[in-house]
ChimeraX commands (.cxc) that place a marker at each C-alpha (Angstrom):
marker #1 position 112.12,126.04,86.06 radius 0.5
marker #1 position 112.47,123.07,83.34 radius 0.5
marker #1 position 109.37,122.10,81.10 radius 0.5
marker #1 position 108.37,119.05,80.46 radius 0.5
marker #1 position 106.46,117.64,77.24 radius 0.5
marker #1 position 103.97,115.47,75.79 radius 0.5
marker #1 position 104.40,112.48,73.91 radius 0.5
marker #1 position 102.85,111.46,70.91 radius 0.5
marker #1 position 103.30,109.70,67.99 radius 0.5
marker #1 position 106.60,109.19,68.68 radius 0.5
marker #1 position 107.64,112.77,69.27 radius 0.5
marker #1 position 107.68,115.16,72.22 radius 0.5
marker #1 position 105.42,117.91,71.77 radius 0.5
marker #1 position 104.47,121.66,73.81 radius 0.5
marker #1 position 101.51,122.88,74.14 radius 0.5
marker #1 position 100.04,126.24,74.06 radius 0.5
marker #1 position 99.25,126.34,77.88 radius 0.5
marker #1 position 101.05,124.83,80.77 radius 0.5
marker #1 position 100.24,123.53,83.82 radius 0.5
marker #1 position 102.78,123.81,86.85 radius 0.5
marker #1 position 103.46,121.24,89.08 radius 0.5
marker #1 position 103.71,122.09,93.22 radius 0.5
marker #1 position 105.99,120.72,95.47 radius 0.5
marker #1 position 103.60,119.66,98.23 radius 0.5
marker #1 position 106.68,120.54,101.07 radius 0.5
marker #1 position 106.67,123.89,100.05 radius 0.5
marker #1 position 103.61,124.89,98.24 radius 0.5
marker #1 position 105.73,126.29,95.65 radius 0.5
marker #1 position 105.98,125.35,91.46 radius 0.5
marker #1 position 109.10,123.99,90.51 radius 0.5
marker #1 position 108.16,122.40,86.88 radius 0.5
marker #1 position 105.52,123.40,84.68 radius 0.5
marker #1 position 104.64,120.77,81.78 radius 0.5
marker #1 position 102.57,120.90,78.56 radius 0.5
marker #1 position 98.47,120.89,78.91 radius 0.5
marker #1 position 97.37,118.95,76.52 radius 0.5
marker #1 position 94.16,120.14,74.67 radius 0.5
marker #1 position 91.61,118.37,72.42 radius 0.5
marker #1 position 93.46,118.30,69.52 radius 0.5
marker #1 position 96.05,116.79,71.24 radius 0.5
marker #1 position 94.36,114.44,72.19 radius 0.5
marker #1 position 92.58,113.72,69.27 radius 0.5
marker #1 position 96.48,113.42,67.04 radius 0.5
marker #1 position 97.35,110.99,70.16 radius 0.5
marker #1 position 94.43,108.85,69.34 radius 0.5
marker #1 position 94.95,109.08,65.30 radius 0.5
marker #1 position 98.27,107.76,66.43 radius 0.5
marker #1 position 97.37,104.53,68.35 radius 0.5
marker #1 position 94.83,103.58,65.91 radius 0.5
marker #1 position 97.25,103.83,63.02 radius 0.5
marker #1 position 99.40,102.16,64.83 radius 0.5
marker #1 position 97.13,99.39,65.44 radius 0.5
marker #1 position 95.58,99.39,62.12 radius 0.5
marker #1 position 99.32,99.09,60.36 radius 0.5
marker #1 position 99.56,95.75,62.19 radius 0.5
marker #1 position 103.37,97.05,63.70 radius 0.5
marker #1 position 103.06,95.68,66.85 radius 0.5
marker #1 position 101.12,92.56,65.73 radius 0.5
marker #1 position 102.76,91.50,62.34 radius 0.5
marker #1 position 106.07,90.95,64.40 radius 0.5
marker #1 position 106.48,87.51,66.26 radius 0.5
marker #1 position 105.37,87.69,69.81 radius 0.5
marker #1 position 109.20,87.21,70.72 radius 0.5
marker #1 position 109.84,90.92,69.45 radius 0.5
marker #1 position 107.42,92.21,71.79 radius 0.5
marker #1 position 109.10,90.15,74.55 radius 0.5
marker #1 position 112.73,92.00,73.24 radius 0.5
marker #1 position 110.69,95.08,73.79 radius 0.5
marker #1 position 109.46,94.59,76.94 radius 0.5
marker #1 position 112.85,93.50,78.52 radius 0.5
marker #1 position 114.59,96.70,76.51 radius 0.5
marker #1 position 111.84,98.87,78.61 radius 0.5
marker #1 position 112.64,97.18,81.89 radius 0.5
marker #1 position 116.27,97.79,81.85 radius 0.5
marker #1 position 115.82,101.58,80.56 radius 0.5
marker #1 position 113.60,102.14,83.47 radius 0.5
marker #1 position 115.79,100.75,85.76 radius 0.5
marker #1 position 118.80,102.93,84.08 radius 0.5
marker #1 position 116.19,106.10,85.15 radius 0.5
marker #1 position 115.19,105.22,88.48 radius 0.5
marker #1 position 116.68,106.89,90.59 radius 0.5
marker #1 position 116.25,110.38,88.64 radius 0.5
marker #1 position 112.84,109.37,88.76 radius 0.5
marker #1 position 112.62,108.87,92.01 radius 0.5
marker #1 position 113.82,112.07,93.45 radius 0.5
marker #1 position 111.53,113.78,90.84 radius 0.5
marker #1 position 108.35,111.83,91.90 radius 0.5
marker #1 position 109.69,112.64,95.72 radius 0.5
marker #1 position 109.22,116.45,94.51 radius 0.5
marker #1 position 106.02,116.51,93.05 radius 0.5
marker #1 position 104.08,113.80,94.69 radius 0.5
marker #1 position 105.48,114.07,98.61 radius 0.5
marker #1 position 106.19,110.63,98.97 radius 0.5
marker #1 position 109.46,109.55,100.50 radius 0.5
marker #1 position 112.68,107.92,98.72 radius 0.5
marker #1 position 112.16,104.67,99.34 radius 0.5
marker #1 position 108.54,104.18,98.24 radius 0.5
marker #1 position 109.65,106.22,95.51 radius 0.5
marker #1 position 112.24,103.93,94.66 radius 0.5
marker #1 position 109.88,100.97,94.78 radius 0.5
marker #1 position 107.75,102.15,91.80 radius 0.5
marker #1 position 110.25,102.71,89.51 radius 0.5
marker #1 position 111.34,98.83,90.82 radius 0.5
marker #1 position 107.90,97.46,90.41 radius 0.5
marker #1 position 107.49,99.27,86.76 radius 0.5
marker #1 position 110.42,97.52,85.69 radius 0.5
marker #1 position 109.39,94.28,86.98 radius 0.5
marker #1 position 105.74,94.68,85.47 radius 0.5
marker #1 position 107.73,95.22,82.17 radius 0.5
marker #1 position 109.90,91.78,82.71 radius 0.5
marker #1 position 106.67,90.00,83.91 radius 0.5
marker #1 position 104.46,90.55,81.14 radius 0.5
marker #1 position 107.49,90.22,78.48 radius 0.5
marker #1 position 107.38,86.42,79.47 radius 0.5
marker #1 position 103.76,86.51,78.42 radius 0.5
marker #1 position 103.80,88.32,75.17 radius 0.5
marker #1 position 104.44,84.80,73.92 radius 0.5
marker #1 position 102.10,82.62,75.50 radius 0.5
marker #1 position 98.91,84.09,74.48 radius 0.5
marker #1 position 97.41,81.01,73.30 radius 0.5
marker #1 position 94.08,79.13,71.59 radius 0.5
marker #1 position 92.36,76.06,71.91 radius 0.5
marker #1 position 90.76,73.61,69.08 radius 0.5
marker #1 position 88.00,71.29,69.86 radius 0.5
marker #1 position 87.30,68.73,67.11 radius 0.5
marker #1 position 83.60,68.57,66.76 radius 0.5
marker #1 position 83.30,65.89,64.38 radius 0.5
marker #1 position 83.85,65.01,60.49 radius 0.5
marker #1 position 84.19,68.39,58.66 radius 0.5
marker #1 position 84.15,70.80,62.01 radius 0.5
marker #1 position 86.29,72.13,64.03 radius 0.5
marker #1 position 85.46,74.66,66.63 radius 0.5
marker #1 position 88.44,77.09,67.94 radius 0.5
marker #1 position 89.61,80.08,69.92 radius 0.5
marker #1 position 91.80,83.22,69.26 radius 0.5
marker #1 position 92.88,85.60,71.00 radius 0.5
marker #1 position 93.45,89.23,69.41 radius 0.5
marker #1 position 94.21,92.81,71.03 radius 0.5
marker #1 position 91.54,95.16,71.61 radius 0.5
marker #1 position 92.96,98.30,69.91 radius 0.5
marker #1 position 93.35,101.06,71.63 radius 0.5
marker #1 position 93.63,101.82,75.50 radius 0.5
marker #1 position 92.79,104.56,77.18 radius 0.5
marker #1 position 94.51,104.33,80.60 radius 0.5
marker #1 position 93.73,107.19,83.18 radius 0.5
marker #1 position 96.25,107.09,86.09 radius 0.5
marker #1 position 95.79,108.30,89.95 radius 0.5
marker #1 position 98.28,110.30,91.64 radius 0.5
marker #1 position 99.17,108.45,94.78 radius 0.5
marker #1 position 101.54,105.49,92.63 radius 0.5
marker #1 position 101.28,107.04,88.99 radius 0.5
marker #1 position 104.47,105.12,88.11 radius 0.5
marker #1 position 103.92,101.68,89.20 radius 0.5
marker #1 position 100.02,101.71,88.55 radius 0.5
marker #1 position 101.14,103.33,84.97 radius 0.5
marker #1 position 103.07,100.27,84.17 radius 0.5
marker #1 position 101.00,97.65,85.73 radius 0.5
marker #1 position 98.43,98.39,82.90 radius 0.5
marker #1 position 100.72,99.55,80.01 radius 0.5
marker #1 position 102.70,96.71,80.33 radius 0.5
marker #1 position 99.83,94.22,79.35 radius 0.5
marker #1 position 98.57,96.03,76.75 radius 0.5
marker #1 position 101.54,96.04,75.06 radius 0.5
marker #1 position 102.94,92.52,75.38 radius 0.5
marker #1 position 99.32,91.82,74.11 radius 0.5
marker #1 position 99.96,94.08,70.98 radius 0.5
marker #1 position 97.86,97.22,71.96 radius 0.5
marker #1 position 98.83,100.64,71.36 radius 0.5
marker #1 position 98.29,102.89,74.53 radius 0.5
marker #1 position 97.05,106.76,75.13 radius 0.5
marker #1 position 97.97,107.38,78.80 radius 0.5
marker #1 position 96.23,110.05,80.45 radius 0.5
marker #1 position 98.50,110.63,83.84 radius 0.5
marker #1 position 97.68,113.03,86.98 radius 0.5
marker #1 position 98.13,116.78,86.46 radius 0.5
marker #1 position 98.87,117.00,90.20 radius 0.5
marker #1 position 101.95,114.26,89.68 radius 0.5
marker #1 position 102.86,113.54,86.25 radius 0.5
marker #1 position 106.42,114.27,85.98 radius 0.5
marker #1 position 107.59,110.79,86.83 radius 0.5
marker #1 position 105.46,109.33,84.28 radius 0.5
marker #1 position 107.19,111.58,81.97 radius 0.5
marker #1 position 110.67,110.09,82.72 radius 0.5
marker #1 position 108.91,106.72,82.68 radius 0.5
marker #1 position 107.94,106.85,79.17 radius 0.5
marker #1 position 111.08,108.58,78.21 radius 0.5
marker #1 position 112.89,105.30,79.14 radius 0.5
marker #1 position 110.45,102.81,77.46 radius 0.5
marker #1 position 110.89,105.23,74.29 radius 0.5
marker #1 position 114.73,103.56,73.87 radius 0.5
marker #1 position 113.03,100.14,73.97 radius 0.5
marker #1 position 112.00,100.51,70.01 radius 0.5
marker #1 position 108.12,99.83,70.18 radius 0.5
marker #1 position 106.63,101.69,66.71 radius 0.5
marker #1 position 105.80,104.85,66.87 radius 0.5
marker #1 position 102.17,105.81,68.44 radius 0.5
marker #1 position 102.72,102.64,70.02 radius 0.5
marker #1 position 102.65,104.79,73.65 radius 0.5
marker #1 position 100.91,107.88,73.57 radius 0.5
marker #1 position 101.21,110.79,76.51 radius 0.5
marker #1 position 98.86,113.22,77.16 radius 0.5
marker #1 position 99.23,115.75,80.65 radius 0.5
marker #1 position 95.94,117.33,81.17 radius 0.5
marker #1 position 92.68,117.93,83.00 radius 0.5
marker #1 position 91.08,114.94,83.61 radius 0.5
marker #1 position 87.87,116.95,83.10 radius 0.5
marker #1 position 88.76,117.91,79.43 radius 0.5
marker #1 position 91.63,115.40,78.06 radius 0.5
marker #1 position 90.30,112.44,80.23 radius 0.5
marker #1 position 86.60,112.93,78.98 radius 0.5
marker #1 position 87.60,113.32,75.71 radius 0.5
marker #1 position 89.76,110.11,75.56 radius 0.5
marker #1 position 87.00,108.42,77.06 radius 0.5
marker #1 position 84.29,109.39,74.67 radius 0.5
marker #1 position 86.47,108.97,71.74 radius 0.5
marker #1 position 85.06,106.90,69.06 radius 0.5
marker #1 position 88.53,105.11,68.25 radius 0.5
marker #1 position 88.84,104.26,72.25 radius 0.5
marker #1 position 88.46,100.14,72.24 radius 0.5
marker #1 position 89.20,99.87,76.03 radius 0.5
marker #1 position 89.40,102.07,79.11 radius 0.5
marker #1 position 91.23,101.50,82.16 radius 0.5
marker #1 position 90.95,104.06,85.44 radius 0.5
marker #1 position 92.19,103.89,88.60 radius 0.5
marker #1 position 90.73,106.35,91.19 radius 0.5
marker #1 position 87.76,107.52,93.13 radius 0.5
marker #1 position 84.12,105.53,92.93 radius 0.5
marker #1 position 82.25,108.99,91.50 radius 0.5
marker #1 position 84.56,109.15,89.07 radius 0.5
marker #1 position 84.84,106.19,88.14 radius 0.5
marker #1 position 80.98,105.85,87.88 radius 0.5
marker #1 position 80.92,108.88,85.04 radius 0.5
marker #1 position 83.37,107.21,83.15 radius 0.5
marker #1 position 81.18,104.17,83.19 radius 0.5
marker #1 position 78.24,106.03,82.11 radius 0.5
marker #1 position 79.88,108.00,79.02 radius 0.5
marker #1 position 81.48,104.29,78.38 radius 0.5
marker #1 position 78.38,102.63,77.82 radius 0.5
marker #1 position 77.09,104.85,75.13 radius 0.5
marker #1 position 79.64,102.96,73.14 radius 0.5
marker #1 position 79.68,99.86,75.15 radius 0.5
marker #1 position 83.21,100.08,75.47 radius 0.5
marker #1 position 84.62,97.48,77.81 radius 0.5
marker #1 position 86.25,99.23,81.03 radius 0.5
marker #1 position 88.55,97.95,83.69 radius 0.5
marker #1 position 87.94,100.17,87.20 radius 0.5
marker #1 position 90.09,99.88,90.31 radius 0.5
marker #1 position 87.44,102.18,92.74 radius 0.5
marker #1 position 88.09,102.96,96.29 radius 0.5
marker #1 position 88.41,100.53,99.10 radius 0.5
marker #1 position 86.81,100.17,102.81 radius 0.5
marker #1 position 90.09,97.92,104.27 radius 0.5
marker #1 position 89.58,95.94,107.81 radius 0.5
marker #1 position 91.77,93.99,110.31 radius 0.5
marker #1 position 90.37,91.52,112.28 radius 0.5
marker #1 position 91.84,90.40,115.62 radius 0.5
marker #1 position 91.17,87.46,117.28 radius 0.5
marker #1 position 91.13,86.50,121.07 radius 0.5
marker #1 position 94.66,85.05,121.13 radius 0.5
marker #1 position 96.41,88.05,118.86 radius 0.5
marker #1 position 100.07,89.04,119.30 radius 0.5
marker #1 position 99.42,92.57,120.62 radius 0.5
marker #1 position 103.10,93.77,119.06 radius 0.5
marker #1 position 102.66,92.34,115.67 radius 0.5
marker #1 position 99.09,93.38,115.24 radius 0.5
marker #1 position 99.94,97.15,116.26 radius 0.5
marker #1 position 102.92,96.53,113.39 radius 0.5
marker #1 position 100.53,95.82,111.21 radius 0.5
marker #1 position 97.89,98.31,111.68 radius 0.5
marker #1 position 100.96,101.09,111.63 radius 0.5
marker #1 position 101.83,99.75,108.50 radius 0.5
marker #1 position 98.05,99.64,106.58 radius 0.5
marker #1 position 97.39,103.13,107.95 radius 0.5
marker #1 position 100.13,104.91,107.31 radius 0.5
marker #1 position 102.23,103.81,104.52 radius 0.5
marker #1 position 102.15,106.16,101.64 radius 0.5
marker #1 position 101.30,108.65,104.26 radius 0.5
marker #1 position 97.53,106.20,104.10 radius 0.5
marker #1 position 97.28,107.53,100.59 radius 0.5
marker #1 position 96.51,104.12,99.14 radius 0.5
marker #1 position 92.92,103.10,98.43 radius 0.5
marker #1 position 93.26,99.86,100.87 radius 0.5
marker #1 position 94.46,102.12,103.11 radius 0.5
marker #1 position 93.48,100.25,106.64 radius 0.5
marker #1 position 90.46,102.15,107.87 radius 0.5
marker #1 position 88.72,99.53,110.43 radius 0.5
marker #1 position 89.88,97.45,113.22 radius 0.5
marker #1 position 87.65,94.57,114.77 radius 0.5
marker link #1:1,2 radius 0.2
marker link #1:2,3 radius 0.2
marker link #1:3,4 radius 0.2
marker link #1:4,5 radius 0.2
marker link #1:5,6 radius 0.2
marker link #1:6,7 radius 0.2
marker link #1:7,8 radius 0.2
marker link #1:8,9 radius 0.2
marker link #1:9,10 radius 0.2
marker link #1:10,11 radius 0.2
marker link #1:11,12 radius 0.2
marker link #1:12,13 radius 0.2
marker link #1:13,14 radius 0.2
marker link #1:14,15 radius 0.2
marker link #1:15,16 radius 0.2
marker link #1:16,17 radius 0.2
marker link #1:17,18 radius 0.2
marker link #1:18,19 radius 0.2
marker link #1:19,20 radius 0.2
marker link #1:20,21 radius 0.2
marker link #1:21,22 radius 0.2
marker link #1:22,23 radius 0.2
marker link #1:23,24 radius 0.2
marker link #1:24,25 radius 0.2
marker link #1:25,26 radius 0.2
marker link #1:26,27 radius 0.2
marker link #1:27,28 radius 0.2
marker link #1:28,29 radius 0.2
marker link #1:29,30 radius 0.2
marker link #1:30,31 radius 0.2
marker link #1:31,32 radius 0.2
marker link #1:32,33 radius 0.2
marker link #1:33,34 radius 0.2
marker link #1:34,35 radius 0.2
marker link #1:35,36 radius 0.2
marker link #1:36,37 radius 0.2
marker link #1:37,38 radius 0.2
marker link #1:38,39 radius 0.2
marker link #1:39,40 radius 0.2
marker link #1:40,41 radius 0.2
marker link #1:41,42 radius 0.2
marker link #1:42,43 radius 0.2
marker link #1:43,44 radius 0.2
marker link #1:44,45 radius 0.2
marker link #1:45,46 radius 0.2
marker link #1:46,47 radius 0.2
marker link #1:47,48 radius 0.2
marker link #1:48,49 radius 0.2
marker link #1:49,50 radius 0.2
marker link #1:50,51 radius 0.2
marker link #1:51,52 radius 0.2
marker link #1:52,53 radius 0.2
marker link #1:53,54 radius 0.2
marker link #1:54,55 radius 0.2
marker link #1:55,56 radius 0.2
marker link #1:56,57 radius 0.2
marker link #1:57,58 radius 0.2
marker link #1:58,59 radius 0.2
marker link #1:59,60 radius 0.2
marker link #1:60,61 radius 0.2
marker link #1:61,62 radius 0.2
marker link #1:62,63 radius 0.2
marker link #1:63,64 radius 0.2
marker link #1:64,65 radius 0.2
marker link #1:65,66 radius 0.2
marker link #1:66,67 radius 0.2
marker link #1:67,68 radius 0.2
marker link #1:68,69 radius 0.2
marker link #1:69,70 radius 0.2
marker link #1:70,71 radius 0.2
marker link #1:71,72 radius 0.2
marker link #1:72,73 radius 0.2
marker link #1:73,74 radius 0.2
marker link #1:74,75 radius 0.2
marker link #1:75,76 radius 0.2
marker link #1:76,77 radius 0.2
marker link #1:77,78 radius 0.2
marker link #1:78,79 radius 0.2
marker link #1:79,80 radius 0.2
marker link #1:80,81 radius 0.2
marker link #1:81,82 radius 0.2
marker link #1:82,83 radius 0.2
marker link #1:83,84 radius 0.2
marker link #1:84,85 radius 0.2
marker link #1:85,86 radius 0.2
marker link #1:86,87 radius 0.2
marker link #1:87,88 radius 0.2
marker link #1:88,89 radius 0.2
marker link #1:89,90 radius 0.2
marker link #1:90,91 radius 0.2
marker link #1:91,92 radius 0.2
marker link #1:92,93 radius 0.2
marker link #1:93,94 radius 0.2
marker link #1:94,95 radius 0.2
marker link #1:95,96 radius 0.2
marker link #1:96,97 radius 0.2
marker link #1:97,98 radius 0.2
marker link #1:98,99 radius 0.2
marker link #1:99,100 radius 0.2
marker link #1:100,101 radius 0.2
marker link #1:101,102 radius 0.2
marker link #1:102,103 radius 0.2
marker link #1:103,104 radius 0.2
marker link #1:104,105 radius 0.2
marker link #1:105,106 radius 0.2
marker link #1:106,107 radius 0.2
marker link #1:107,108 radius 0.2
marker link #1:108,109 radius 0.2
marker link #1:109,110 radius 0.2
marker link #1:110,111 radius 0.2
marker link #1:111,112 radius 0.2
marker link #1:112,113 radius 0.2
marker link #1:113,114 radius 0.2
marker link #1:114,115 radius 0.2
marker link #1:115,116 radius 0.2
marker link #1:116,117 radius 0.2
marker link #1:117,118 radius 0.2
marker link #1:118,119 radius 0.2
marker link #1:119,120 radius 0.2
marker link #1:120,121 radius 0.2
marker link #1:121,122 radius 0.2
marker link #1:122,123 radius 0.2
marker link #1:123,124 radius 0.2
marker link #1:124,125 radius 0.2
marker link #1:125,126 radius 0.2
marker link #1:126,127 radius 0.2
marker link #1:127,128 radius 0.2
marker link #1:128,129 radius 0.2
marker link #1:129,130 radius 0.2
marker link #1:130,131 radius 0.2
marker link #1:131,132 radius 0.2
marker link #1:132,133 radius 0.2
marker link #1:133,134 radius 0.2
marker link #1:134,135 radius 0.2
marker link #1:135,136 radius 0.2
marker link #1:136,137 radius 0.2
marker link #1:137,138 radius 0.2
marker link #1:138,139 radius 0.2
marker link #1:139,140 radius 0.2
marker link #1:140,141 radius 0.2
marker link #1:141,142 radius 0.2
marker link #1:142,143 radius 0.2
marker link #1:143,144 radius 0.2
marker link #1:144,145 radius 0.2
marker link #1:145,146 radius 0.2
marker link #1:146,147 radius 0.2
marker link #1:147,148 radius 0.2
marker link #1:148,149 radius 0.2
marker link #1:149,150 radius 0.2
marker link #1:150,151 radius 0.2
marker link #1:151,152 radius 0.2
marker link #1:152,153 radius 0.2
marker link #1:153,154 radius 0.2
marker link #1:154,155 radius 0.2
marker link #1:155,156 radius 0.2
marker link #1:156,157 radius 0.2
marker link #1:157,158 radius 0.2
marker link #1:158,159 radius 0.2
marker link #1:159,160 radius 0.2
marker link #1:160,161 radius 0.2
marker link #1:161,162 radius 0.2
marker link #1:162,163 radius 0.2
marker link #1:163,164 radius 0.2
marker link #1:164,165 radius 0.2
marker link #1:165,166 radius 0.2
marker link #1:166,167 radius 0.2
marker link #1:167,168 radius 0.2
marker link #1:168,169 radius 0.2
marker link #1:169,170 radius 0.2
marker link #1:170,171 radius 0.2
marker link #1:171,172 radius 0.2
marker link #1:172,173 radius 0.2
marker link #1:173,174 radius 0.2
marker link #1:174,175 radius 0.2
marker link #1:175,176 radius 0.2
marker link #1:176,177 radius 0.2
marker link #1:177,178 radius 0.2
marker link #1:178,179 radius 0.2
marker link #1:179,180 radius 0.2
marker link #1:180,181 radius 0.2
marker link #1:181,182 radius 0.2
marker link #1:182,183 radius 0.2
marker link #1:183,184 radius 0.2
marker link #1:184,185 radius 0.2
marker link #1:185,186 radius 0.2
marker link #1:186,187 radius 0.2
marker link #1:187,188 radius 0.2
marker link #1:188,189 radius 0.2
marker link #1:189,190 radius 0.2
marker link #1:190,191 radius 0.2
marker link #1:191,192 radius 0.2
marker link #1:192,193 radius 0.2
marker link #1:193,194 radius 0.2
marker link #1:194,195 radius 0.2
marker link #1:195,196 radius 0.2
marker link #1:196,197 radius 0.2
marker link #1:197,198 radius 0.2
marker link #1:198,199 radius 0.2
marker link #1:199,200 radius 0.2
marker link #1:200,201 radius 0.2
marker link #1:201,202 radius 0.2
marker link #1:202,203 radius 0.2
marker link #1:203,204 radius 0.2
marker link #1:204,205 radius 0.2
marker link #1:205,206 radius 0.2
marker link #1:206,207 radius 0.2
marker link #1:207,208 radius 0.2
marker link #1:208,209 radius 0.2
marker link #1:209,210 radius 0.2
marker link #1:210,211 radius 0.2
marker link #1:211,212 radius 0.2
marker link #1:212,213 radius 0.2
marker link #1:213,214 radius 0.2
marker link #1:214,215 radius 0.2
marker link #1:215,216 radius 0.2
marker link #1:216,217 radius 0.2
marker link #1:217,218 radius 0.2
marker link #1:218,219 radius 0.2
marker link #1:219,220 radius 0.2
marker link #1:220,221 radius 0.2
marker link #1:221,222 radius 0.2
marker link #1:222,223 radius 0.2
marker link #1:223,224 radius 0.2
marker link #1:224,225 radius 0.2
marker link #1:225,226 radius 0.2
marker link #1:226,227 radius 0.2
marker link #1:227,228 radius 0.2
marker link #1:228,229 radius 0.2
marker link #1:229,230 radius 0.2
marker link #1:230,231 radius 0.2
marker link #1:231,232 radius 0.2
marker link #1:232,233 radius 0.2
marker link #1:233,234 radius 0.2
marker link #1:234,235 radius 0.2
marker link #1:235,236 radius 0.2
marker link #1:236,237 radius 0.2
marker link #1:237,238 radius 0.2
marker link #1:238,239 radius 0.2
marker link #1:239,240 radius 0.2
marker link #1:240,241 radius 0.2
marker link #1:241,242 radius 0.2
marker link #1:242,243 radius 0.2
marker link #1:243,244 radius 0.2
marker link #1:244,245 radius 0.2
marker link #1:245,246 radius 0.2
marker link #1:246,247 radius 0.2
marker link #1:247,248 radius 0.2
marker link #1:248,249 radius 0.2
marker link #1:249,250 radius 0.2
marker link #1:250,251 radius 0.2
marker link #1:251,252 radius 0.2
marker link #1:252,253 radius 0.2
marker link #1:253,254 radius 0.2
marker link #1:254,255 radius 0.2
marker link #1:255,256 radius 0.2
marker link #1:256,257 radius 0.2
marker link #1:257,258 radius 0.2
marker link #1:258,259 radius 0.2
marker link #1:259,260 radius 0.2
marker link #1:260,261 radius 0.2
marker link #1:261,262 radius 0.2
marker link #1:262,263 radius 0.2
marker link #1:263,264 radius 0.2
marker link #1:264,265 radius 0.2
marker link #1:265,266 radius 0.2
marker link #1:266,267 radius 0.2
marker link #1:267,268 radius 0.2
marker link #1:268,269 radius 0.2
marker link #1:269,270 radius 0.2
marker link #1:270,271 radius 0.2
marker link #1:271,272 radius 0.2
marker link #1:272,273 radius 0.2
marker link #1:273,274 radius 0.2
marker link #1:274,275 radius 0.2
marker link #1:275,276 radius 0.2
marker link #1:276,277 radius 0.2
marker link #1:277,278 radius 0.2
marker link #1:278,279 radius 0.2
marker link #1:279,280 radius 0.2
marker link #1:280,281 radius 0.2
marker link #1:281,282 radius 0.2
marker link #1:282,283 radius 0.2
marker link #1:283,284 radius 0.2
marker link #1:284,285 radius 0.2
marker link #1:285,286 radius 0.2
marker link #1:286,287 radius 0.2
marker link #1:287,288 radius 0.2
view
């Protein structure tokens, strides 16, 4: 049964417990991976705030961070198909959707590289002697807790940002499904971003993601997943009034009209029910 690790600070790391991941088809373990504890997670965050504090990814001209970016995209692409059949395994979703997060990853990657260089101010002359101006500067550190159902793509979507942006990232992914998140960061580790630059951590979301979220070096949080959840991560983030992007739940509709195509509507609905097996938040749930 091969073991996966943890990533931080550069390095891949054990742990002193495991957790084992199931093949939903057969209810049976085929992978175990490291469970991260509170110290890990507290030598993950050390790691993206020295990172950020030593200025390594925003002494650099924006164009390195664009190199980067496009050095990540290809290496996941090299991966994607391993990754695919592993995230077939552990998460129960078939090929071809598997195959289309590992595409949009990369393509998140080669997006956002063509931004890391447009992040621009504005100057307003005010007058003799004044000059009133914007700038833009990265937030810090990012916590980023990611949901089981598209762990890859939804992984990159916000890594990918923070990065081009000059953040340094602690990624907290799902214990039920983190195996291709594994392989994902193992392919944006060839790209060359400085070390603690991307942080891993596989663990309980009730220990490691509470932690990460309370943590007094956490600058930003970002959580995909269900609305109770995400409403306790709100509270503990407003003790420190720590700004929070949420992607919560979803109550999706179709509306048909008098004068509907009959066959293209019942394509549709088939489609927003049932793709991902309806595992997707907008997962079609009302039809008027």
């Amino acid at each position: 049964m091969q073991h996966y690790l943890n990533y931080v600070d550069g390095q891949w790391r054990d742990a002193s417990r495991q957790l084992e991941v199931i093949n939903p088809a057969t209810d049976k373990a085929f992978a175990t991976v490291a469970r991260a504890s509170i110290e890990d997670a507290d030598a993950a965050m050390a790691a993206a705030r020295r990172c950020v504090n030593s200025g390594a990814l925003t002494d650099v001209r924006p164009a390195k961070r664009t190199a980067w970016m496009l050095k990540a995209a290809e290496a996941i692409r090299e991966i994607a198909e391993e990754g695919a059949l592993i995230l077939c395994r552990e998460n129960g979703k078939n090929i071809d959707t598997a195959r289309e997060e590992f595409d949009e990853a990369a393509r998140y990657f080669e997006y956002y590289a063509g931004m890391a260089d447009k992040v621009e101010g504005i100057s307003v002359p005010l007058g003799k002697d004044y000059v009133d101006f914007t700038s833009y500067i990265p937030m810090g550190v990012s916590v980023q807790i990611v949901p089981w159902n598209f762990p890859v793509s939804i992984c990159a979507r916000s890594l990918a940002p923070a990065l081009a942006a000059g953040n340094a990232v602690v990624i907290k992914p799902p214990e039920v499904s983190p195996l291709g998140m594994v392989l994902l960061i193992k392919a944006i580790e060839k790209a060359g971003f400085p070390q603690g630059a991307v942080n891993l951590l596989c663990g309980k979301g009730s220990e490691v993601g509470t932690h990460l979220v309370k943590h007094q070096d956490t600058n930003q949080i970002v959580f995909t997943g269900s609305v109770p959840t995400g409403q306790r991560i709100l509270k503990d983030a407003a003790e420190r009034a720590t700004p929070s992007v949420m992607e919560l739940g979803g109550k999706s509709a179709a509306i048909a009209f008098a004068d509907v195509d009959l066959e293209q509507l019942l394509r549709s609905v088939k489609l927003g029910i049932f793709y991902n097996s309806g595992q997707v938040c907008s997962a079609m749930s009302r039809l008027f």
